[in-house]
Each structure stands twice: as structure tokens, then as C-alpha cells.
C-alpha positions as CSV (number, residue, x, y, z in Angstrom):
1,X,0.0,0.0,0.0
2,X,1.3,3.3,-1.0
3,X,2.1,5.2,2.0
4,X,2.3,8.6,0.0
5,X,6.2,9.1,0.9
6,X,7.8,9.0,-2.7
7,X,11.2,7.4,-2.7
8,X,14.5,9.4,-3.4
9,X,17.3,8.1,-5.1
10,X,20.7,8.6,-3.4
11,X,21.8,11.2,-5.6
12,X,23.0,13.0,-7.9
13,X,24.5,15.6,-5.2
14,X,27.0,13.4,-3.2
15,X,29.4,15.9,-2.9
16,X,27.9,18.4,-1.4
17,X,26.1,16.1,1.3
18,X,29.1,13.2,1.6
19,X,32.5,15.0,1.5
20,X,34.5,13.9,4.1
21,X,37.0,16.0,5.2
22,X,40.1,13.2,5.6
23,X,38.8,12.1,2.0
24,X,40.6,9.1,0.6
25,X,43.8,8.6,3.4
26,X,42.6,6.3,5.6
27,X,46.4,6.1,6.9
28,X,48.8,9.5,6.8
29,X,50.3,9.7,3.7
30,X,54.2,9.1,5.0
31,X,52.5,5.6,6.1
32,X,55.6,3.2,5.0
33,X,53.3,0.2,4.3
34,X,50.4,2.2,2.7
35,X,49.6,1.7,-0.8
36,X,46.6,3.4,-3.3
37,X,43.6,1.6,-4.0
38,X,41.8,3.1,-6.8
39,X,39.1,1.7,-8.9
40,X,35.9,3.4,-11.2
41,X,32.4,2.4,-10.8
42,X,30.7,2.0,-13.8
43,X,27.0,1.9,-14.5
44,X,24.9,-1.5,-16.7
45,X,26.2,0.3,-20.2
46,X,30.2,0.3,-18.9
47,X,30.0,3.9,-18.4
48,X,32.0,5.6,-15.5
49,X,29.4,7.3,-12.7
50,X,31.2,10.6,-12.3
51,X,28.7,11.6,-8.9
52,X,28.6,8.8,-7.0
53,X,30.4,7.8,-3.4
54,X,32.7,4.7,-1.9
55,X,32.8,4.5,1.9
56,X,35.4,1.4,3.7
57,X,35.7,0.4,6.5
58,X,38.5,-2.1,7.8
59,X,40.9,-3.8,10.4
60,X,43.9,-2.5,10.7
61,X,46.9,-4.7,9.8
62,X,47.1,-7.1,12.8
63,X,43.3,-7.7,12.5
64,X,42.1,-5.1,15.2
65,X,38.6,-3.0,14.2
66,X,39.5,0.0,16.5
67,X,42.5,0.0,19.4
68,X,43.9,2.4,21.2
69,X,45.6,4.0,18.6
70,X,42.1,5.6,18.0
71,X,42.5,3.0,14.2
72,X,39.0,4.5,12.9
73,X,39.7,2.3,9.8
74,X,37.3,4.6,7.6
75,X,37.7,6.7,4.3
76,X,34.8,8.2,2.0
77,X,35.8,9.0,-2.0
78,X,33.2,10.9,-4.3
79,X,33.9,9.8,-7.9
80,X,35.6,12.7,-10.4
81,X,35.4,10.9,-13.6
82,X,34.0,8.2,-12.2
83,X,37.0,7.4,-10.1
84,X,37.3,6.4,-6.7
85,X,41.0,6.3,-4.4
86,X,41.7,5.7,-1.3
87,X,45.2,5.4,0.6
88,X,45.5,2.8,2.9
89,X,47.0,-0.4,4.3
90,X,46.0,-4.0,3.7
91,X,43.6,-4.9,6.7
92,X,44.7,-7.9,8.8
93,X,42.2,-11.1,9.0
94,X,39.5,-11.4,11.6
95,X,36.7,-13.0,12.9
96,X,38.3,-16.2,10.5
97,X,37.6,-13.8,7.7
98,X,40.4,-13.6,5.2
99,X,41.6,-9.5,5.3
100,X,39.1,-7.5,3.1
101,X,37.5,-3.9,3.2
102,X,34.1,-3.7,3.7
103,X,32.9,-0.9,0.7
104,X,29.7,0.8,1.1
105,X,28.4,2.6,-2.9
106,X,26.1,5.5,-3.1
107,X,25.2,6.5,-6.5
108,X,22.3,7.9,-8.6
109,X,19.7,5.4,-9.4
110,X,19.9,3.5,-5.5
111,X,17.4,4.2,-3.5
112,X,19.9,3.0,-0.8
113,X,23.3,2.2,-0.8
114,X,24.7,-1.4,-2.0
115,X,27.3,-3.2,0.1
116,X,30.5,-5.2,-1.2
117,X,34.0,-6.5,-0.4
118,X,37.4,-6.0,-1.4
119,X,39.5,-9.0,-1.0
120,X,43.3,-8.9,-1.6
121,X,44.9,-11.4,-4.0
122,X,48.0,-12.5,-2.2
123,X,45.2,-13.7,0.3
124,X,43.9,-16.3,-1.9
125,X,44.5,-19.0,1.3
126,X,42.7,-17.4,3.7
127,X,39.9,-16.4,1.1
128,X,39.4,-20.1,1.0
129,X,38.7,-20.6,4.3
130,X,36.7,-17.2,4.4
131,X,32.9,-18.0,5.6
132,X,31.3,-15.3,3.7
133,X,33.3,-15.4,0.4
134,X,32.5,-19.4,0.6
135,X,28.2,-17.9,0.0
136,X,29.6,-16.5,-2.9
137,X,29.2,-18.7,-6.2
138,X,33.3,-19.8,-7.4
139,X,32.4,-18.0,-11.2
140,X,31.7,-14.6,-9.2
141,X,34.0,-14.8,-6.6
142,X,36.5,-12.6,-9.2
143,X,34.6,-9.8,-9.0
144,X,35.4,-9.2,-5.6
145,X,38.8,-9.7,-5.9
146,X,41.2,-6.5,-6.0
147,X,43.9,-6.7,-8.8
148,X,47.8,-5.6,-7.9
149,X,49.5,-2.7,-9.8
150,X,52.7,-1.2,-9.6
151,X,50.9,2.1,-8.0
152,X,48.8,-0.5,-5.3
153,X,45.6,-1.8,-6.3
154,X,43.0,-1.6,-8.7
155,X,39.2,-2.7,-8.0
156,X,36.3,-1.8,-10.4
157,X,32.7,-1.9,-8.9
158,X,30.4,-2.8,-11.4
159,X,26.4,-1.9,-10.4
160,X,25.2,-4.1,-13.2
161,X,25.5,-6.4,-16.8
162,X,27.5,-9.1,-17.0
163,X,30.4,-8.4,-15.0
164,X,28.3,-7.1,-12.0
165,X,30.1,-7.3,-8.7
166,X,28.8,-9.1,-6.3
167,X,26.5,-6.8,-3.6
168,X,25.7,-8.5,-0.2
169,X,21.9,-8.2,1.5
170,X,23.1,-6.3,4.8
């Protein structure tokens, strides 16, 4: 039954209501073991999303999800060009959970935001033990996979078509 509340899409103006003022460094950028991840998201006809937003979350590199250290373990990157980057380090495992970033994706179109992983690929081990990546069918498992690149990592999120990553009912 129509409640006579219309629905709102989250967007097109994520970067006036989502900027985040530590942006894309989720670690300072002298961090010696930090690396880039960058990655585009890309709409059902290939095309970039130029207004759109990627928030992580994630462990720090022993596996801890907040310490002392005040580890917030939290960046948020509008898209330019349809380009999101973050500068990070590679989260440690927990909770028997091979190490992955937890990725959050606002864009026009979603009436709400859709919810992914990053997993690393020198992890590949520990992604086989990993109890939520094992729900995930092995011909889709890929597209949750980052791919290595002389400037750190590279992971494209793909809303829909054939290569659609793989979003998770939260």
C-alpha cells in the first residue's frame, strides 16, 4: 500500500552532502606500508558514474577493528570521472575472515546504498577458508577480488550487466 512518501534516489549531489574531510587517506600519507587503492564504478552500459560515493571500513593490519591508537579504519571518496581512491593499508584477518575492506556505494539510481568487499589477491588461502566469500558462487568470486598494480591496487565496482560485482543483502 502506498504510504504517499515517494522514494529518493541517493543522488545525484553526493558531494555536497558526503564530502568527508580526511577524503581518501585512511592512513597518513608518509604511512611506509600504505599503498593506493583506486578503482571506477561503472554503471549496466560500462559507463564511469562521475557523482557517485565509496565509503570502507576495515581492520587495521594485525586484525584489530578499532585500538587504542584511535585505528578508525574509515575513508569516504566521491567519484571525479567516475573514479574512486583511497590510501590505505591491507587490513589484517579477523573473525576467521580472510583481510578485506568492507565498501559501502552510493550512487544515482539506488534508493539506498549497496554493500561489497574488497579482497586482496596474495590472500587467496585465507579467502578459502573465508565463511562469507565461501556464500559466494566460485564464477563470481572474481569480481570481488582487488587486482595488484605497480601504484597498489586496482578494484572496479560494477552496479550491473555481465560483470556485475557481487553486492551483499546487509
Amino acid at each position: 500500500m502506498f504510504d504517499g512518501t515517494p522514494s529518493q534516489t541517493a543522488g545525484p549531489f553526493l558531494q555536497i552532502g558526503m564530502h568527508w574531510e580526511q577524503g581518501a587517506f585512511i592512513v597518513p600519507a608518509e604511512t611506509a606500508e600504505g599503498v593506493w587503492l583506486r578503482g571506477h564504478i561503472f554503471d549496466g552500459a560500462g559507463v564511469a558514474i562521475p557523482d557517485a560515493a565509496v565509503e570502507i571500513w576495515q581492520a587495521d593490519p594485525a586484525g584489530c577493528l578499532g585500538s587504542k591508537d584511535r585505528w578508525l579504519g574509515f575513508g569516504r571518496s566521491e567519484t571525479a570521472e567516475g573514479e574512486f581512491a583511497f590510501y590505505t593499508v591491507v587490513p589484517g584477518s579477523f573473525d576467521g575472515q580472510a583481510p578485506h575492506l568492507g565498501v559501502a556505494v552510493f550512487a544515482r539510481g539506488l534508493l539506498r546504498q549497496v554493500w561489497t568487499r574488497i579482497y586482496f589477491p596474495e590472500h587467496r588461502a585465507a579467502q578459502a577458508r573465508d565463511p562469507i566469500l565461501a556464500l559466494v558462487p566460485d564464477e563470481r568470486r572474481a569480481t570481488l577480488i582487488a587486482e595488484r598494480t605497480s601504484q597498489g591496487y586496482r578494484f572496479d565496482i560494477r552496479l550491473q550487466g555481465p560483470l556485475e560485482t557481487v553486492f551483499f543483502d546487509v
